[in-house]
C-alpha positions as CSV (number, residue, x, y, z in Angstrom):
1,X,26.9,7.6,-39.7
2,X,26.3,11.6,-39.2
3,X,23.4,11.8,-36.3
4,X,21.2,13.6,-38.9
5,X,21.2,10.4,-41.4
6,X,20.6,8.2,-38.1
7,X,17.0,10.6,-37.2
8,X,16.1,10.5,-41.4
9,X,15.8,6.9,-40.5
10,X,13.9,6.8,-37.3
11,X,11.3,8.9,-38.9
12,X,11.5,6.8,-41.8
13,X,10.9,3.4,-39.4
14,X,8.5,5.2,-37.6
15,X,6.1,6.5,-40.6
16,X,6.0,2.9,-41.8
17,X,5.3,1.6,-38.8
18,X,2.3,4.0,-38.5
19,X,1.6,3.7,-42.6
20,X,1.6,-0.6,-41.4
21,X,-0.9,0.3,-38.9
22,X,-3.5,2.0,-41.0
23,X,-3.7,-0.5,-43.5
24,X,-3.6,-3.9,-41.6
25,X,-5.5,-2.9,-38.1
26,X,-9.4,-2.2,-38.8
27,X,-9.7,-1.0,-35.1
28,X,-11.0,2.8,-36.2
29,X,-9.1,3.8,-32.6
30,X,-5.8,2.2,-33.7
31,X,-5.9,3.8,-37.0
32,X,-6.1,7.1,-35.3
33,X,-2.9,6.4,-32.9
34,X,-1.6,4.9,-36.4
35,X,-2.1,8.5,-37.6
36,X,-0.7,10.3,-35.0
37,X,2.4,7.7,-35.6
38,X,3.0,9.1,-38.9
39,X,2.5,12.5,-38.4
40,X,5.1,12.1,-35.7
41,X,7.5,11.0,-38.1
42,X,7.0,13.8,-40.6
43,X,7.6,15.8,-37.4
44,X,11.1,14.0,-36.7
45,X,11.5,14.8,-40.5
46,X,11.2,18.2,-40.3
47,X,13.1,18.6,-37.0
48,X,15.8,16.9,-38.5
49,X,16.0,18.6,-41.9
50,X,15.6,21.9,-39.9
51,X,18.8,21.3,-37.2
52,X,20.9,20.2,-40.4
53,X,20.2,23.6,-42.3
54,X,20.5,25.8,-38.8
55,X,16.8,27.2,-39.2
56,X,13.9,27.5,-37.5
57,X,11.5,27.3,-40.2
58,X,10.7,23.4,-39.7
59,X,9.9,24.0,-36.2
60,X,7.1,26.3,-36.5
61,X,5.7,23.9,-39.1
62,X,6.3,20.9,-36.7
63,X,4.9,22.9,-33.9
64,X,1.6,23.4,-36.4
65,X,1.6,20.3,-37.2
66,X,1.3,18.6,-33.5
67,X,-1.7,21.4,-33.1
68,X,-3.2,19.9,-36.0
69,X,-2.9,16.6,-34.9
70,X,-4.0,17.0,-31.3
71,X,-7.4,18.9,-33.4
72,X,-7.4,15.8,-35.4
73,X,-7.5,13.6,-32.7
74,X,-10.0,15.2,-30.5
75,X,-12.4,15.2,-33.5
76,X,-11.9,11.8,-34.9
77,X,-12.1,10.3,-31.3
78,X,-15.5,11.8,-30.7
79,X,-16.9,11.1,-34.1
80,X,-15.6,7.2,-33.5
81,X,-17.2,7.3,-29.8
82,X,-20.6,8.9,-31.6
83,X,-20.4,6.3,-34.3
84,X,-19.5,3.3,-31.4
85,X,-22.3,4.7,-29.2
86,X,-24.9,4.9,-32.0
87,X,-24.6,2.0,-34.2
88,X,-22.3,-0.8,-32.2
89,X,-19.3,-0.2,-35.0
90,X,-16.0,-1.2,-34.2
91,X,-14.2,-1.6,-37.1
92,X,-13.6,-0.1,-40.3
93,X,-14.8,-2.3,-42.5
94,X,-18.2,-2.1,-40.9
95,X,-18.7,2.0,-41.6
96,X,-19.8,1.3,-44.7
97,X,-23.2,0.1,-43.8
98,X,-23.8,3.8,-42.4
99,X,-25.0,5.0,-45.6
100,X,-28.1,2.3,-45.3
């Protein structure tokens, strides 16, 4: 098996295994690092794709993408420490009683 085919399915395995994350954990904190998960695999993706065509287009986009993500994080994790703090939430399922 070429090395390339062998990283298209480590960042296969490890978007699902974020993808899993977001839709069985209701933790609002583990759904983030479930996020982060996935967007690490598009980043293996693109990596990958990018050594196999001998470019360095798919790094700069992977690079943007991790400062993306790092913004991402830093947002979501104070908005779910504001939301903890205020109202005593920890899971997902009960955000929807902020609109009361």
């Amino acid at each position: 098996m070429p090395i390339e085919k062998a990283y298209l399915l480590l960042s296969v395995l490890v978007f699902l295994i974020g993808l899993l994350g977001v839709m069985i954990r209701k933790n609002l904190i583990t759904m983030l690092v479930s996020t982060e998960i996935m967007l690490n695999g598009v980043n293996l993706t693109l990596v990958t794709v990018d050594s196999y065509l001998k470019n360095v287009d798919g790094q700069i986009f992977a690079l943007f993408v991790l400062t993306v993500a790092a913004a991402e994080v830093a947002v979501g994790l104070g908005l779910i420490v504001a939301i903890f703090r205020l109202k005593g939430y920890e899971g997902s399922s009960e955000i929807v009683h902020l609109k009361d």
